[in-house]
C-alpha positions in Angstrom: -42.5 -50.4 50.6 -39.2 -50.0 52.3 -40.4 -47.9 54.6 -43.2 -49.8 56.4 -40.9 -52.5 56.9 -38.6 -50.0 58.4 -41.2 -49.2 61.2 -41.8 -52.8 61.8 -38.5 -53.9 62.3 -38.3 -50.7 65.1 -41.4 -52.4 66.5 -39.4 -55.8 66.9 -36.3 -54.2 68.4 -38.1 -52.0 70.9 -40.0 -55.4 71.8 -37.0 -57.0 72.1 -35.6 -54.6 74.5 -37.8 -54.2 76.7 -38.9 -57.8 76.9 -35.9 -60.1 76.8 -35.0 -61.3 80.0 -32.1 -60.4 81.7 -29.3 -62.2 80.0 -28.6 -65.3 83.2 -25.0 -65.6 83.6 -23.7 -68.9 82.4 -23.2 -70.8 86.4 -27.2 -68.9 86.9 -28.3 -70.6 83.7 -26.9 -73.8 84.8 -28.5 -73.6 88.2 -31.5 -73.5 87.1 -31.3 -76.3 84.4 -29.5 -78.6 87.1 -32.4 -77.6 89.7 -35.6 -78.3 87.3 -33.9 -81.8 86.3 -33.7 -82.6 90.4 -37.3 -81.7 90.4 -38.6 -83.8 87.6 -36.1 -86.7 88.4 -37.3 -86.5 92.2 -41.4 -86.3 90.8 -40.7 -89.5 88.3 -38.7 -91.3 91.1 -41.7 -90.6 93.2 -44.6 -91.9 91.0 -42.2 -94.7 90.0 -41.8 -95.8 93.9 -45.8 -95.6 94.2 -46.3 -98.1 91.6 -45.6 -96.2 88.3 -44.0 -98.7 85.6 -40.7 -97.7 84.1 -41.7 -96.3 80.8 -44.3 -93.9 81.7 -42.3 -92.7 85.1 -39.4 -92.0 82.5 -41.9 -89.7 80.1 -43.2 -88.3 83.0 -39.7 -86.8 83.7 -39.1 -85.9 80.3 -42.4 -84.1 80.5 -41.7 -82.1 84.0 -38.3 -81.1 82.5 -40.1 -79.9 79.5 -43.1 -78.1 81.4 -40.0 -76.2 83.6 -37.8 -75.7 80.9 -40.8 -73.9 78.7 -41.9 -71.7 81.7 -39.0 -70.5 82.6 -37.2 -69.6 79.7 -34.4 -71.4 80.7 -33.0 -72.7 77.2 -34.8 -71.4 74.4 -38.0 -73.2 72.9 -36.9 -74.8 69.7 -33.8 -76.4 71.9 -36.4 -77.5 74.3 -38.4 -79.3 71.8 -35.0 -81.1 70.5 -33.9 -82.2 73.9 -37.6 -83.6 74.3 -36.5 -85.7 71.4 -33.0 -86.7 72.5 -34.3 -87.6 76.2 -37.1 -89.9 74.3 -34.0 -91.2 72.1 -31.6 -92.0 74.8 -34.6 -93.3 78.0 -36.9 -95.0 75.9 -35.4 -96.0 72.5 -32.4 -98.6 73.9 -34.4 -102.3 73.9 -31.8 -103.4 75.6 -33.1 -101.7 78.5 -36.3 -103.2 78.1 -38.4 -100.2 78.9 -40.3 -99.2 75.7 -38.5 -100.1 72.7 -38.6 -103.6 71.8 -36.2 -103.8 68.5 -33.2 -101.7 67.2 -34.8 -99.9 65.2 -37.9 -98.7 67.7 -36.1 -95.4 68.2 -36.9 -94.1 64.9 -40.0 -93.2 66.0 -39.4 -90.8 68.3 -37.2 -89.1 65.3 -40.3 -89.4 62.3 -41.6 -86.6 63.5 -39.8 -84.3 61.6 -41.2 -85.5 58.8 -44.6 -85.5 60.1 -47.0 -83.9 57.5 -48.0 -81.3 60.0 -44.6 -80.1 60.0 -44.8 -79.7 55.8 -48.5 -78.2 56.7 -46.6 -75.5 58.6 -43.5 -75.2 55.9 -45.9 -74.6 53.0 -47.7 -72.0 55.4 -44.2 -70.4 56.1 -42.6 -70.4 52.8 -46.7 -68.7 51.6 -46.3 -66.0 53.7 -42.5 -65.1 53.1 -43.6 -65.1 49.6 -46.7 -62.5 49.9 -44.3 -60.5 51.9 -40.9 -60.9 49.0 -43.7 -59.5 46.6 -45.0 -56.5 48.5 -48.9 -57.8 48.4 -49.7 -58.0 52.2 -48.9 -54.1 51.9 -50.6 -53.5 49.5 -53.2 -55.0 50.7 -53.4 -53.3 54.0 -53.2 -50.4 52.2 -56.2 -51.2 50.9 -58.0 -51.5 53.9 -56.7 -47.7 55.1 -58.7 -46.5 51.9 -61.8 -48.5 52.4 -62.4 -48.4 56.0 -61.5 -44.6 56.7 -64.4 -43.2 56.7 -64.7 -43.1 61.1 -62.7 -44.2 63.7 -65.1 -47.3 64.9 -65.2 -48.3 60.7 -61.0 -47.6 60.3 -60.4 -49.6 63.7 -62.8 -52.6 62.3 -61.3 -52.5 58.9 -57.6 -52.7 60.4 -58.6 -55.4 63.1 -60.4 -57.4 60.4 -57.2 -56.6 58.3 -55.3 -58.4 60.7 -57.4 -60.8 61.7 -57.3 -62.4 58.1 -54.2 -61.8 57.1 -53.0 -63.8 61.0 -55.4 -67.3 59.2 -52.7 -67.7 56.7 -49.2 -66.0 58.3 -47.1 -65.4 61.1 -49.4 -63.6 63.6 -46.2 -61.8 64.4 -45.4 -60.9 60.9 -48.9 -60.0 60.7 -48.9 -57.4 63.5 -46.0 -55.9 62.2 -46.7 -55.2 59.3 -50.3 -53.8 60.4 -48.7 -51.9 63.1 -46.4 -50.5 60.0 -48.9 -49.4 58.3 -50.8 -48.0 61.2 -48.0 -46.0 62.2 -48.5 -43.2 60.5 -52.5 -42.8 61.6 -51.5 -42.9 65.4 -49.0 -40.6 64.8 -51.3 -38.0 63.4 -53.6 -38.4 66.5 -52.7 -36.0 69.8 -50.3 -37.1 72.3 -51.9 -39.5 74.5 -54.8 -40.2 72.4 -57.2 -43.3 73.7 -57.9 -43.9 70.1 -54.5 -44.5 69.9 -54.7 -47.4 72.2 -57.6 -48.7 70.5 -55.7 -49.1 67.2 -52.6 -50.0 69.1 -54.1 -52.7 71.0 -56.7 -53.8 68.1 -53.8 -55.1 65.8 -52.3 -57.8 68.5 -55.9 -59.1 69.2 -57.1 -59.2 66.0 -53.7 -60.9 64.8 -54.1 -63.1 67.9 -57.6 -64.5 67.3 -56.5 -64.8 63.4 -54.4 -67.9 64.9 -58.0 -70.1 65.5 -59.4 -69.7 62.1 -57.0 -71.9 60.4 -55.3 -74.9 60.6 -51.7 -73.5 60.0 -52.6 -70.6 62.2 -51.3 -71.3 65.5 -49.0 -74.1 65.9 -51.1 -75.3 68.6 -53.9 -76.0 65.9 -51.6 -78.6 64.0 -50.7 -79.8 68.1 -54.5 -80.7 68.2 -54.8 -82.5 64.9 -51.9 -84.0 65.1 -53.2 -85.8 68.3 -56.6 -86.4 66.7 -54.8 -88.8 63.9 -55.9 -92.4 64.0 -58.6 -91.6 66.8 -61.8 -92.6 64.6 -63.9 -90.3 63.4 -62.2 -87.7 65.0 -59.7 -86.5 62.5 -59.6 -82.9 61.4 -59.1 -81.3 58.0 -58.3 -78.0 56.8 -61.7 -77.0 55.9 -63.1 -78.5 59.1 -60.4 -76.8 61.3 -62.2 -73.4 59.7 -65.8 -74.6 60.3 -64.9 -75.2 64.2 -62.0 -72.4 64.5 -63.3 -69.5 63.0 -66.9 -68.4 64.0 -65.3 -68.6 67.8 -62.6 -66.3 66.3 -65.1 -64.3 64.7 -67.4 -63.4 67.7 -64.4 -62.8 70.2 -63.1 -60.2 67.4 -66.7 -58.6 67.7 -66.7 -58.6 71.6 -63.3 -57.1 71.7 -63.9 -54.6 68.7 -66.7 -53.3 70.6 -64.5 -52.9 73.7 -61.9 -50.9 72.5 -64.4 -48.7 70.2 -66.5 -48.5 73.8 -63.1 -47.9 76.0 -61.1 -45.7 73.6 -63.1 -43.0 72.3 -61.7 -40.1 69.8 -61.5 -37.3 71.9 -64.1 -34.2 71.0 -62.4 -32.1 68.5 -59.8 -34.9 67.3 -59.7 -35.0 63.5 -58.8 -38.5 61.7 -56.2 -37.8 59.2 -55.5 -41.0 57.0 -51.6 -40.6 55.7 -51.0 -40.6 51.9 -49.1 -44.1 51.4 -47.1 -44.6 48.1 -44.8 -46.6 46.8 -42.1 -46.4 44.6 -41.1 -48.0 41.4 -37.7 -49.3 42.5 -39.0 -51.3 45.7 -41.7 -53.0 43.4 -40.8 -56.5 42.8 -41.6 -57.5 39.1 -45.1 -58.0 37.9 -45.1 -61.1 37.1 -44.1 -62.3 40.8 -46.7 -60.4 42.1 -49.0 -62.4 39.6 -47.6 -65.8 40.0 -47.6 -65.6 44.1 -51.1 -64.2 43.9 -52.6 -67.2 41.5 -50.4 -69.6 43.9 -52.4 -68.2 47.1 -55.1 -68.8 45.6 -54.7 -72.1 44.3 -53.2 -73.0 47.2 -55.5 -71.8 49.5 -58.4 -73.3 47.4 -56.5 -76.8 47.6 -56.8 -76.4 51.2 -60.3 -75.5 51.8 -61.5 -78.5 49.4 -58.7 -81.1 50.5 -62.0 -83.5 51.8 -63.4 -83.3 48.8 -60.8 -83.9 46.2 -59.1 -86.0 48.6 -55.8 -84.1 47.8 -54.1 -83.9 51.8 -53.1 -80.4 53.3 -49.8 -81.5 53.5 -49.0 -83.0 50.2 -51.2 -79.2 49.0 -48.2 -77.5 50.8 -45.8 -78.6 48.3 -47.0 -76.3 46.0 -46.2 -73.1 47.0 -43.0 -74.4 48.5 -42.1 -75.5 44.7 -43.1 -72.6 43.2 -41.7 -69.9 45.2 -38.4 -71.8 45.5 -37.9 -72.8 41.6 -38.7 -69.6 40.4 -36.4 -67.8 42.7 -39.5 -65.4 44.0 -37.7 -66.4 47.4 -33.5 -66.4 47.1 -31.6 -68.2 49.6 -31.1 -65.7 51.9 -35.7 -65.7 52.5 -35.6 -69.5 52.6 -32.8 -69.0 55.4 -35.1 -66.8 57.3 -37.9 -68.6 57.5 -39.0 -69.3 61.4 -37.0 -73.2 61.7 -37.1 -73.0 65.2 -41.1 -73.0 65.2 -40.9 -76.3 63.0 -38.6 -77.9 65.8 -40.6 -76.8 68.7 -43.4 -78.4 66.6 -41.4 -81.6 66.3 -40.5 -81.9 69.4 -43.9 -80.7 70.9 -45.2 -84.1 68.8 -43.1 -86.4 70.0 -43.6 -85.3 73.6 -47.8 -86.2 72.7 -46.8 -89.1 70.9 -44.4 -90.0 74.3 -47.4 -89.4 76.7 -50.0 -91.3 74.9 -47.9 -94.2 74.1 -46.2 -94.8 77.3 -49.4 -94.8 79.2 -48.7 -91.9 81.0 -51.5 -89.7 79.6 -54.2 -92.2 81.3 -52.1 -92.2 85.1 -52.1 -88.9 84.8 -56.3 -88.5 84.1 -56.5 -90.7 86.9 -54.7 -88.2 89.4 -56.8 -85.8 88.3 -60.2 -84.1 91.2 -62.7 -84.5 88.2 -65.3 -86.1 90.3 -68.7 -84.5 89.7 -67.9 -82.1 86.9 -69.3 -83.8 84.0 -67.6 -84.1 80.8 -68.6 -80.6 79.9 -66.9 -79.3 83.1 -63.8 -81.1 83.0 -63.2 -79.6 79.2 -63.9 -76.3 80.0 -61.7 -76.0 83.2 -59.0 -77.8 80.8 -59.6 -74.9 78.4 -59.1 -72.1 81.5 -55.8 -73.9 82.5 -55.2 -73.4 78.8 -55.6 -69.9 79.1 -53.6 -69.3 82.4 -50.6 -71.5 81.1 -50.7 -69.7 77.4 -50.7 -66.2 79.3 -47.4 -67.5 81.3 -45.6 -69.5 79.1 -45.7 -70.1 74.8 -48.7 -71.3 73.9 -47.5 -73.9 71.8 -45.9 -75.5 75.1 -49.4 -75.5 77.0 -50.9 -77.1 74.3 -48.0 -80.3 74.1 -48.6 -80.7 78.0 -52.4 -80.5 78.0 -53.3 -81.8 74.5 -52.7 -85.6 75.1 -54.3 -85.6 79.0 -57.3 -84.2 77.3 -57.1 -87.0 74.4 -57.8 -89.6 77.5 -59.8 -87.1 79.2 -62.1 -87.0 76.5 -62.6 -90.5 75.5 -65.6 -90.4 72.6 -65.5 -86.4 72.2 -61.7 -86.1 71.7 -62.1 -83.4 69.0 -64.6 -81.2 70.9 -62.1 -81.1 73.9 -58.3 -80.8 72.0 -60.1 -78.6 69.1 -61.7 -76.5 71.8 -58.2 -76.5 73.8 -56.1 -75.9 71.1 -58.4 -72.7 70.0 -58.2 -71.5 73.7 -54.4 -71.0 73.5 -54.6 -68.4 71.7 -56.8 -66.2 73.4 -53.9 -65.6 76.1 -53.2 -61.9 75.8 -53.4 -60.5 79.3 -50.0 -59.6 79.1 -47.4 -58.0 77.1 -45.5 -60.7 77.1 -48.0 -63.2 76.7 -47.3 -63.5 72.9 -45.4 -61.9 70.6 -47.8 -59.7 68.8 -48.3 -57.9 72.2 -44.4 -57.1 72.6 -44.5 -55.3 69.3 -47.4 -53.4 70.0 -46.1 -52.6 73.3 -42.8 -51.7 71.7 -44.5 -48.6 70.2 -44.2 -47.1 73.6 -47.5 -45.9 73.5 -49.2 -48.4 75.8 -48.9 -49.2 79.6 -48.6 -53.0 80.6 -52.4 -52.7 82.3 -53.3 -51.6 78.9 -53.3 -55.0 77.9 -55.0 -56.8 80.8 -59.0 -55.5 80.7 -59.1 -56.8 76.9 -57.5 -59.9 77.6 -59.6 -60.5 80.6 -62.5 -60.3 78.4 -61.1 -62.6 75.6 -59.7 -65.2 78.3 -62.7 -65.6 80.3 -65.2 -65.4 77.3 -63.2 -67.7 75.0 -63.5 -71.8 76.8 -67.5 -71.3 76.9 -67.6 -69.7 73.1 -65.0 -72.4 71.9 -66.5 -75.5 73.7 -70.2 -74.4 73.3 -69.5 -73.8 69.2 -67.7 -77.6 69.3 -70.9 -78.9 71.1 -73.0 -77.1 68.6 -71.2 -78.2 65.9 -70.2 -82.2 66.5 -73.5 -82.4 68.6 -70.9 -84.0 71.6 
């Protein structure tokens, strides 16, 4: 099992170096920090001279900042999401200003949201997937899938994209690709130098993982964005099971279109042979039996919790406490796993629900929709060109950031169909993979040094143009709006 891990973690570090930015100098950092707060203090001073009220012209800097800040990498994410929460703390929490909050205590509510049950929602899925990992299972599983699906190149490729494609509903999609990738490794380097089926498998496991992130609530942080802006709209809130009714059928039939692609594109060459490695694993690296069995009946009890929350009326988040119990009492995960676990996700999360909360309460979102050329596009049109902004932002910036800026415009944009539009929205950011650095599982994959940067763009073309009709026509299909 050691040794899978070991090719993973070269995956990450060849990412890592050949995507990082150029470290800025400290005065370079500066600059541009000082130069996107002119420009969103000069936008809000604007909108505030042309009749803007106080509270809303102050989100709407605190939004700019963020949008900049996000795009170009200037702090990290996570530390972007805390300052969202500071600026909301420090411009709109004082009453004595007389600009939002109206007693002492109003500013706690820009701070609640780290308790938010999405935030558990996402802790339970974090502290599930460290677990299956600790134990060894979500190797052994893939393993599995070598054995099954081997029988052809089109079958093993399916088998492996499906592999990750699951395994993406319930983890990191990064941890997912890695590990697939890991246990890949081994197949593409059997294949001839500069084999396209090499691509195909290389390329397979970042879309599949990708796509993986629609089919479940806690599998794209822009999926608990969505809900979490569709709480205490009427008739419009989304559970876990319904998340998988409206997330993944889209998911499943962009994995088809893209399957058939790469099969289609990257053909084994005439000749080639598929030689499937012989993977084993040793005594010493397996953890102790009965870990394997506890996490494995706690995945599944879990899991089961999740998919029947609306009917035993037990919430998702309250569910999460579960495996986070479990894993953490019985020392399945030491100290050291529970310190690893991806915090700065959670406070992007935060702060990405605050800065919804912010827009939608300030009055912003609806002076915004207002600004917006929607004239004569139907409420049909205006969704779907929201979900190709969606796309374009998520392909240049994280998607979790594209979703806080466009989530709460289309909560007002979509008055009486909110979940068709956010839902839709929300599944759209993740089908941004037109680049290598357009998420994460595509710098691993890339890191394998057998891929060009154009590999990337004809499959994510097809997924980023095909996805806003497939989403928004299932969500019509589905909530009849």
């Amino acid at each position: 099992m050691s040794e899978p891990h070991t090719i993973a973690g070269d995956s990450r570090r060849d990412a890592r170096k050949v995507f990082v930015r150029p470290k800025i100098r400290p005065i370079g950092a500066a600059s541009q920090f000082v130069l996107a707060l002119s420009v969103a203090a000069a936008i809000a001073w604007l909108a505030q001279s042309g009749g803007l009220a106080a509270a809303p012209a102050r989100m709407l800097f605190i939004l700019i900042l963020a949008a900049e800040l996000w795009l170009f990498e200037v702090i990290p994410a996570y530390a972007v999401g805390i300052l969202v929460i500071a600026l909301q703390i420090l411009l709109l929490g004082n009453p004595q200003g007389g600009v939002f909050a109206e007693a002492p205590d109003d500013w706690e509510t820009f701070v609640v949201v780290l308790g938010h049950p999405l935030i558990w929602l996402f802790f339970g899925g974090f502290v599930l997937s460290a677990a299956v990992a600790r134990t060894g299972l979500d190797v052994s599983l893939a393993r599995r899938l070598l054995a099954v699906f081997g029988g052809s190149p089109a079958r093993l490729l399916f088998g492996i994209m499906a592999g990750s494609l699951t395994f993406s509903m319930f983890m990191s999609n990064t941890a997912t690709t890695a590990m697939m990738l890991a246990i890949t490794a081994p197949v593409v380097a059997g294949l001839l130098p500069g084999s396209p089926f090499a691509k195909a498998l290389l390329l397979g496991v970042p879309f599949a993982a990708n796509l993986g992130g629609m089919g479940t609530l806690i599998g794209s942080p822009p999926n608990a964005i969505a809900a979490g802006a569709l709480i205490g709209v009427p008739g419009q809130e989304v559970g876990f099971l319904t998340w998988m009714g409206y997330g993944l059928p889209p998911a499943i039939l962009l994995f088809g279109a893209i399957w058939a692609y790469l099969v289609f594109r990257y053909p084994m060459r005439e000749g080639e042979k598929l030689s499937l490695p012989v993977l084993t694993e040793s005594a010493e690296d397996a953890p102790p039996r009965w870990q394997r069995i506890l996490t494995v009946l706690t995945l599944l009890v879990t899991v089961g919790l999740w998919m029947t929350g609306e009917w035993t009326g037990l919430p998702s988040a309250a569910v999460s406490f579960l495996p986070i119990t479990v894993f953490t009492a019985t020392g399945i995960l030491r100290d050291r796993d529970v310190r690893g676990l991806p915090w700065d996700i959670l406070l992007l999360l935060a702060g990405g629900l605050a800065l919804g909360n912010g827009v939608r309460d300030t009055g912003l979102a609806d002076w915004l929709v207002n600004l917006l050329p929607f004239e004569g596009l139907g409420e049909i049109g205006i969704v779907l060109v929201i979900c190709y902004v969606t796309v374009l932002l998520s392909n240049l910036m994280s998607n979790t950031a594209a979703a806080n800026i466009l989530v709460p415009i289309a909560v007002v944009l979509a008055s009486g169909f909110e979940s068709t539009a956010v839902v839709a929205l929300a599944l759209c950011a993740s089908c941004a993979m037109c680049l290598p650095i357009s998420t994460p599982p595509n710098a691993i994959a890339f890191g394998s040094g057998r891929l060009a940067a154009g590999d990337f763009l004809t499959g994510g073309l097809l997924i980023g143009l095909l996805a806003p009709p497939v989403a928004l026509g299932w969500m019509i299909l589905v909530t009849g709006s």
